[in-house]
N, C-alpha and C positions, 0 to 999 in steps of 0.2 A: 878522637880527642880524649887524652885522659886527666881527669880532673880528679884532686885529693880534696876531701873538705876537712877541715881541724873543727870537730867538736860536731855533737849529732843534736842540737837545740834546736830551736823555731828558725832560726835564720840557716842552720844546716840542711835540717829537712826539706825546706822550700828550695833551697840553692840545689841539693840535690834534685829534687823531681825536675827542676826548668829545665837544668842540666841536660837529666836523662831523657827529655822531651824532645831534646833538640838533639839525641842520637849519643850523647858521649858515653864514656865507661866512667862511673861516680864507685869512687873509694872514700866510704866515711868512718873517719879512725875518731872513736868516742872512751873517754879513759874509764867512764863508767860500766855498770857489765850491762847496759842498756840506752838506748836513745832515747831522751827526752823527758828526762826527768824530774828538770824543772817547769816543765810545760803542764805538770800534774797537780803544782802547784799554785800556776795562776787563777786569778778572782777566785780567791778561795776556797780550790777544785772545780769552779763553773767555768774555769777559761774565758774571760773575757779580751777575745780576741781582736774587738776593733770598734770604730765607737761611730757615732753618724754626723758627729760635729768633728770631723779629721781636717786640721789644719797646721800646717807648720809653725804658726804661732803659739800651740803649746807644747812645743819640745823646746828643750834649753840645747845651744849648738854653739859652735865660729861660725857658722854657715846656715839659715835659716831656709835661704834660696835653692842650694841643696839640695835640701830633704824636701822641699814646694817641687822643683823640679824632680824627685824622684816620687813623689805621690802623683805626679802627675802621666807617669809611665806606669806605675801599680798604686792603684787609692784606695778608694774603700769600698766602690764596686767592683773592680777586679776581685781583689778579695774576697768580696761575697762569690762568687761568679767560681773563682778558683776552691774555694773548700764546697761550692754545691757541686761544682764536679768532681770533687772525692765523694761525693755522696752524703757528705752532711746535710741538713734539715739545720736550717738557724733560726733565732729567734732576735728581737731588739727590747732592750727594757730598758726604760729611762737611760737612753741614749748607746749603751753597750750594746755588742752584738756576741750573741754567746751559740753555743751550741743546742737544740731543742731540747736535749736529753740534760742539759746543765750539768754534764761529767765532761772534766778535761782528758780524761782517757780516753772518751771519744774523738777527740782533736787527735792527739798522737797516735792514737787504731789509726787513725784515716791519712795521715801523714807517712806514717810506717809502711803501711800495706802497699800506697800508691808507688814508692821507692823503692820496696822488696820487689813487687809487681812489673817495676820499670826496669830490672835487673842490678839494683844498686849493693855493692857488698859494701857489708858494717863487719870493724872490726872494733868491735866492744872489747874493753879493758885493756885498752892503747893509749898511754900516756908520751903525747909528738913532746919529745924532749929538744928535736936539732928541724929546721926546714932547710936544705942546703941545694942551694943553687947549682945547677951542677953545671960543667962542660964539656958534653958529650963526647966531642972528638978527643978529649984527654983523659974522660975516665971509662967511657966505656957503657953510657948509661947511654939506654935508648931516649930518655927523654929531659925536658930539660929540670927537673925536682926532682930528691931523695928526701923521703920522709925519714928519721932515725925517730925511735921509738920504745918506750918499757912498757915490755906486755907482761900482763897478770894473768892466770888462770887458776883451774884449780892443779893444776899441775908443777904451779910454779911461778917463776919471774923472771926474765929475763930483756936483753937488748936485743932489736931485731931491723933490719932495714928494709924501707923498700923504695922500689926506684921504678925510674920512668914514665914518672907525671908532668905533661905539660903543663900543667898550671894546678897553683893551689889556691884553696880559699880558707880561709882563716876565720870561723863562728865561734870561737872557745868562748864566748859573753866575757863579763867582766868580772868583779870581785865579789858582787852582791850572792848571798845566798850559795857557801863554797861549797857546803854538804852537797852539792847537784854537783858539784867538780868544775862550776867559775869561782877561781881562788888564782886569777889572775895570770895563771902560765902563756897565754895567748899576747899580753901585753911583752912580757920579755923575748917572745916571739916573734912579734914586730919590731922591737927595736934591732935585733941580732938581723932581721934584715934591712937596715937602715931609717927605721920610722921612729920617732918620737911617741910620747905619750904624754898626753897633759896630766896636770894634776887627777887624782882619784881622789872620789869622796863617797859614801854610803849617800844613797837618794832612796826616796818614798821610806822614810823609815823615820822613828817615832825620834824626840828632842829630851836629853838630859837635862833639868834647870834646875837653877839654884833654889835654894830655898827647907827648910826641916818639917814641913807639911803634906807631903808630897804623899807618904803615907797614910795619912788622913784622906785623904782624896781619892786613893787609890780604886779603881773600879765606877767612879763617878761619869756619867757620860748624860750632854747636852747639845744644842744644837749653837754652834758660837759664829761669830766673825773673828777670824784674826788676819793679825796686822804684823808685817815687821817695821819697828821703829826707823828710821832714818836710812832705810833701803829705797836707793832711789830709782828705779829700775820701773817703778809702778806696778810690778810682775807680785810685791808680796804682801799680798793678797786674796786671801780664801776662806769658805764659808763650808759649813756642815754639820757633821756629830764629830766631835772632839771628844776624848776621850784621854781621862786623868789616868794615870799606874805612878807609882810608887816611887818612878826616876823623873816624873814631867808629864810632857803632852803627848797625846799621840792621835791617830783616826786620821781620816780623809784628810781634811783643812790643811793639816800639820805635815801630812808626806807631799804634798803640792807646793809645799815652800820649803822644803825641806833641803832643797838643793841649794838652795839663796841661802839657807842659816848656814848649812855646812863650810859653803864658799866663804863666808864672812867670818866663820871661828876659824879657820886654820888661814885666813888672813887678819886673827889675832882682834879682828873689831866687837865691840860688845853688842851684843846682839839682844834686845831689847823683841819679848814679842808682846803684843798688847792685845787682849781678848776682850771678847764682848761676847756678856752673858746672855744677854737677851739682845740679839741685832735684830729682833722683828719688829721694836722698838725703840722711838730716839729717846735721846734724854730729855728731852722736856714732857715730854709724853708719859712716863719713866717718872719724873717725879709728880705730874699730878697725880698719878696712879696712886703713888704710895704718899705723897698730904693728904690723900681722902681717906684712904686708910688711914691715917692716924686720926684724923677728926671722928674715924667711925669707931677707931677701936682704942681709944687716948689711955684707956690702962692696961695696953699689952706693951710687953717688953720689946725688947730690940729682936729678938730671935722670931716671937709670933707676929709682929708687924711685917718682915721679911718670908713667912710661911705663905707657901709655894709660889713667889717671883723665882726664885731659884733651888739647889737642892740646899737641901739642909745642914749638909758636908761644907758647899760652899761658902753658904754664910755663917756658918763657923769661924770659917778663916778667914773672911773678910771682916766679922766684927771685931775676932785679934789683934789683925792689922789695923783696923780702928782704932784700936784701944779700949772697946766700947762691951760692957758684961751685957754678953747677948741676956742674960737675967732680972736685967735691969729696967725699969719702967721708961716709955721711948719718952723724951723729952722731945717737944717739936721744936726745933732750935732747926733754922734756915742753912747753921753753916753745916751739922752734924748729916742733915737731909743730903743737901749737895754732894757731898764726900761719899755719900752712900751710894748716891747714882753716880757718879763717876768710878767707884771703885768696882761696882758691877760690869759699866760700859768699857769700862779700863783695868780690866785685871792684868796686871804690867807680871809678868816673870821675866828672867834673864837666863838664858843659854849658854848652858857651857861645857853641851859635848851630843854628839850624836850618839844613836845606837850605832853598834857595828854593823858592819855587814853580814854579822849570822843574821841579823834581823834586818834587813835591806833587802825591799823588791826589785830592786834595780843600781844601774853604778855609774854616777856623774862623774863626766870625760873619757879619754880613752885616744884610740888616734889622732888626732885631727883631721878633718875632711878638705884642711887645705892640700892635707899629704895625697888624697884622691883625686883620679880623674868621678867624671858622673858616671861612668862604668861601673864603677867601685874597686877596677883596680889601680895598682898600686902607681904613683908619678917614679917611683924610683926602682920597680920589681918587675920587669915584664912579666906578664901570665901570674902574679901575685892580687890576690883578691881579699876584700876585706868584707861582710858584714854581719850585722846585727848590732850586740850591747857594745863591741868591742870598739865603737867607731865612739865618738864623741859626740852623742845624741842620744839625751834620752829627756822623753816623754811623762807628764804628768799622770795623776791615776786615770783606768779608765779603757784599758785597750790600748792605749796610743804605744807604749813599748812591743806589745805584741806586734801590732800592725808596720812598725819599723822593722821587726824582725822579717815580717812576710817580705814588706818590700824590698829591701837592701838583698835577703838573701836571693829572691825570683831573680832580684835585675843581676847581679854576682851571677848566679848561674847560668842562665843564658848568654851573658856575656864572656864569662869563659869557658862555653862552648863555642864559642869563635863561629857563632850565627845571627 
């Protein structure tokens, strides 16, 4: 069996080794001059590979059942099981599971070696421009795929074909993060052989909001709740260290809803998000805190009444928004109180653009997984194979993209080694 894989990422790598495990010939045509490049990137160089709360209830899909039925043939002990026999050492920390040496380099060594090892050829700096189905008894091709492709070296650049692949599988991810080389070519890919692609949107990536203070804020980081306003999904919803820059929101909380806001501005809805400065605390709690403080400190102003509930950047801008000279001596007035703790529990901004996808971990939509069998290949491609980013599944922070990658590509490979 000879199997072609498009793009040499986490869902390549893996597709490749099941592949070669189960005896085929693996051809992996990577446009980059190297495999795995954005795998160098993940949890911040520590590779956070997979996480130990793995359920399909934190991926956004058409298909929830799916991806439950495909963790349920690769989860999150195979997983461990499948990288300790590349010879990794793993670790788990507050729920992720990483490598012991916490270098993503070491995930790709060990990915790399076991494919080279397995007899896998990589052809680095092969951008698949054409997949063409071929019909052997009329062209002449021993198998039934011709990869058409533009190779780069240092020698040059040129078109080059190759042929005689039973079956291909299709890793190129998606648009997140195009410096690694997903900048989408895998999506026009699929459609040229009869598949759909849903809408694209940048996911786990920081929120552009309105507002002329954003600068003032910039580099300010707390631990908040937020909320998206009149999102009725009950899915946005998330807690952590946020974190302010000079265009909006960004950190953990903010890329776990991230998918929900995107979905909602390019269907034109106002997208209200609603933070909470201090969610370790309600508001009533919240306001006796700060009546006692005023009875204890009745001739400080509005700014040292509010010294350290919040940063001081913060309520800056929330006494603007008041109206109120944080220099000012605090009046204990019940309605000025109230507004104060609501304005903290309720820091409302309004959204009105994502970051791109140079700064996106990841990329909401992609094929549909109505268009798959649970194989992963194709309902309309014979011997045509789909996974990883490229499939319409992606995963909140935390491993969970990674470990889609593992799964989608193991079960891809094994499967189209036709064992």
């Amino acid at each position: 069996m000879k199997i072609a894989i498009i793009g040499g990422g986490a869902s390549g790598l893996c597709a490749a080794i099941s592949a070669l495990r189960k005896n085929a010939e693996v051809t992996v045509f990577e446009r980059n001059d190297r495999v795995g490049k954005k795998i160098l990137m993940t949890g911040n160089g520590k590779c956070n590979l997979s996480n130990i709360d793995l359920s399909s209830e934190l991926y956004y899909t058409g298909d929830r059942s799916f991806v439950s039925a495909a963790f349920e043939r690769f989860g999150l002990n195979d997983c461990i099981m499948f990288f300790n026999g590349l010879g990794l050492l793993l670790t788990e920390k507050r729920g992720g599971i990483y490598p012991h040496s916490e270098q993503a380099s070491a995930v790709l060594d060990a990915l790399r070696f076991e494919a080279t090892s397995l007899g896998a050829v990589f052809k680095c700096g092969c951008l698949v421009k054409r997949i063409k189905q071929g019909e052997p008894e009329k062209k002449g091709i021993t198998g039934g795929y011709t990869i058409h492709v533009k190779e780069t070296s240092d020698s040059g650049e040129w078109n080059k074909t190759y042929s005689g692949f039973d079956k291909v599988i299709i890793t190129t991810g998606g648009k997140a993060a195009p410096k690694t080389g997903s900048d989408g070519t895998g999506y026009e890919l699929a459609k040229s052989l009869g598949h759909s692609v849903t809408d694209i949107y940048p996911a786990l990536c920081g929120v552009k909001c309105e507002g002329s203070f954003w600068k003032q804020l910039a580099g300010v980081r707390c631990q908040a709740g937020i909320l998206i306003e009149n999102e009725s999904t009950g899915e946005g919803v998330s807690f952590g260290e946020l974190q302010f820059t000079d265009y909006g929101i960004s950190g953990i909380p903010v890329f776990q809803i991230s998918r929900l806001i995107a979905g909602m501005l390019a269907n034109k809805k106002k997208t209200v998000v609603d933070i909470d400065l201090i969610p370790d605390v309600d508001e009533g709690t919240l306001m006796n805190e700060l009546s006692c403080r005023i009875m204890l400190l009745s001739d400080r102003s509005y700014e040292q009444i509010l010294n350290g509930f919040i940063n001081k950047k913060l309520s800056a801008v929330i006494l603007k928004n008041l109206k109120l000279n944080p220099a000012a001596t605090f009046e204990a007035d019940e309605k000025v109180l109230s507004e104060m703790v609501n304005a903290i529990k309720h820091f409302r901004v309004t959204a009105r653009d994502m970051n791109s996808f140079d700064q996106a971990q990841t990329t909401a939509g992609g094929v549909p997984l109505s268009e798959i069998k649970n194989t992963f290949e194709s309902k309309f491609c014979s011997g045509l194979f789909f996974a990883g980013e490229i499939l319409d599944v992606d995963g909140i922070c935390g491993g969970y993209n990674l470990q889609w990658a593992w799964t989608s590509g193991f079960i891809a490979g094994e499967e189209a080694s036709g064992c």
